[in-house]
C-alpha positions in Angstrom: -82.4 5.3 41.6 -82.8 2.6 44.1 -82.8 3.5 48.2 -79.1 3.5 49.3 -80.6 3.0 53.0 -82.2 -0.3 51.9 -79.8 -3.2 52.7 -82.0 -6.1 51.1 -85.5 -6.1 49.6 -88.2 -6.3 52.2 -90.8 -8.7 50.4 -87.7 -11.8 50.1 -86.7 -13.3 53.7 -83.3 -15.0 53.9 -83.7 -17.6 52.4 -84.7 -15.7 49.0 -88.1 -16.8 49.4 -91.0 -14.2 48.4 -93.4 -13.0 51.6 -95.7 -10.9 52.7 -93.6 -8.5 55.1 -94.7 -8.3 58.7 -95.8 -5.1 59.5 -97.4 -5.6 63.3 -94.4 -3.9 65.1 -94.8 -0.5 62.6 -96.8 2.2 64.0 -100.3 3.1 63.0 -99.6 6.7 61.1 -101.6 8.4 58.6 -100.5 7.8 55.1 -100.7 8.7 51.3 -99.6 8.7 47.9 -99.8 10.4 44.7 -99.8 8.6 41.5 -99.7 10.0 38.1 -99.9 9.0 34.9 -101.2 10.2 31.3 -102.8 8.6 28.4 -102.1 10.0 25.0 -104.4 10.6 22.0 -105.0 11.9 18.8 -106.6 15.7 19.0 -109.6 14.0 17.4 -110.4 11.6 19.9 -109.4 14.1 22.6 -112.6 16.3 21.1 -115.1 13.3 22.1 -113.8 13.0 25.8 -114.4 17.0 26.1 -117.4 16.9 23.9 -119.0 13.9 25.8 -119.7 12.5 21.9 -118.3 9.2 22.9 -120.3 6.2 22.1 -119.8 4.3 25.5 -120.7 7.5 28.1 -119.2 10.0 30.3 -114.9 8.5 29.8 -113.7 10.8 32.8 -116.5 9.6 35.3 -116.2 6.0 34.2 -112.4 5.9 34.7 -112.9 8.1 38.2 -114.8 5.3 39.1 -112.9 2.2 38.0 -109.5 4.5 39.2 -111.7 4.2 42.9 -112.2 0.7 42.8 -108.5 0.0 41.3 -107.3 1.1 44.6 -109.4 -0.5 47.0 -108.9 -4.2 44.5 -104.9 -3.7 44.6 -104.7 -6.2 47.5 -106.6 -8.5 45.3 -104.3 -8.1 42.1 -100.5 -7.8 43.8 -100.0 -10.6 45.6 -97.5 -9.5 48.3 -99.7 -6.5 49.1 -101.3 -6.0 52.6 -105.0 -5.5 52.4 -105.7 -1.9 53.4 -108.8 -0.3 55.2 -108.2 3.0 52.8 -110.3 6.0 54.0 -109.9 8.4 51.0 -109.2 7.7 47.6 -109.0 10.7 44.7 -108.9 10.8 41.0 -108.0 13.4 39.2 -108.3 13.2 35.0 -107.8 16.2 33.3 -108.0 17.0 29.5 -104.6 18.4 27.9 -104.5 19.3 24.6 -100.9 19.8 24.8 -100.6 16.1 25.1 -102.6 15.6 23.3 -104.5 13.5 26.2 -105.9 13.2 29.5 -103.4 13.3 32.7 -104.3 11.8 36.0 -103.8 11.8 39.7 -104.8 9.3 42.0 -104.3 10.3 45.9 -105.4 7.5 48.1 -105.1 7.6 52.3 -105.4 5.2 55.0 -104.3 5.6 58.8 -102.2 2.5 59.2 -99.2 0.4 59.5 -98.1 0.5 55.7 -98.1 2.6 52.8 -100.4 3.4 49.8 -98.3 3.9 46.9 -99.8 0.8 45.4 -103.2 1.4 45.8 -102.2 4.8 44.2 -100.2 3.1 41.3 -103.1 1.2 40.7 -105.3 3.9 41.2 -103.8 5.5 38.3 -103.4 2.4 35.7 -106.9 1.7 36.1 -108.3 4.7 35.3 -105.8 5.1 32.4 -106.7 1.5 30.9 -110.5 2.8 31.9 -110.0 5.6 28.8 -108.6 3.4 26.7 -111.3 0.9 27.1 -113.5 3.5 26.4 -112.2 5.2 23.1 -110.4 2.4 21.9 -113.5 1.9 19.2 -112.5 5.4 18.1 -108.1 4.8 18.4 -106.4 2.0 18.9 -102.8 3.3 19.4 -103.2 5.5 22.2 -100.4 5.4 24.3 -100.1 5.2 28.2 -97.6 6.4 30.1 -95.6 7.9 32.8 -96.8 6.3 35.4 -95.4 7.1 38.6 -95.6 8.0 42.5 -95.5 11.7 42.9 -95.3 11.8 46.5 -96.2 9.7 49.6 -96.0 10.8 53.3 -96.2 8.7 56.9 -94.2 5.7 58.3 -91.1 5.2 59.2 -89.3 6.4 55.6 -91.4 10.0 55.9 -92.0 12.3 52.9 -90.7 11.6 49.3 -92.0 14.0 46.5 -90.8 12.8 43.1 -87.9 15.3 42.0 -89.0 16.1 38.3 -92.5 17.5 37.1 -95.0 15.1 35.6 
């Protein structure tokens, strides 16, 4: 559901003309976000990320990585985005056989004058494309999914925490 407090969208000025908003007046706060998203897979391919069988290495530490340097590249790949000096960037993938999958969390902080949530977002889509890339020799249709921002904190807007689990 869109922001009822937002009266027009930041990144157009009047005109209608895309820009890169102006964020020198904001204060400097500490800031984060949570992304998650998940990656589904057959049982049998889930067995070769937990086993460590599969044929191109360790899939959890080579998406932790890429997931890393997703976030600090997001300035690079989304053009309106501000390029951020980000002091802590987490990834989380963890195994679910209920998925059948791998679920992941990316938590990336800067101290500031804007948010993270893309760096997060991307945090999250890279390290999910990361597991594909890796197994895809072993499954093509695994599916990717439920991408999202969890929670962010700092700045003007405060705290949001997404309403419904993930």
């Amino acid at each position: 559901m869109p922001d009822q407090a937002a009266d027009k969208l930041s990144h157009f000025d009047d005109s209608g003309q895309a820009h890169m908003v102006d964020v020198s007046a904001k204060a400097v706060t500490a800031r984060i976000a949570t992304a998650r998203a998940w990656i589904k897979m057959s049982p049998e391919t889930l067995d070769h990320v937990t086993a460590g069988t599969a044929k191109k290495g360790d899939v959890l530490g080579i998406a932790r990585i890429a997931g890393i340097q997703g976030a600090k590249k997001t300035s690079d790949l989304i053009p309106l985005c501000h390029p951020l000096p980000i002091t802590k960037v987490a990834i989380d993938l963890v195994p679910d056989a209920t998925l059948p999958g791998v679920r992941i969390e990316a938590t990336v902080k800067t101290t500031g004058q804007t948010g993270v949530e893309m760096e997060a977002l991307t945090a999250a889509s890279t390290a999910a494309l990361t597991v594909y890339d890796m197994l895809k020799a072993v499954q093509k249709d695994m599916e990717i999914g439920g991408l999202h921002i969890a929670l962010k904190d700092g700045g003007k807007s405060g705290r949001f925490e997404a309403k419904a689990p993930s």
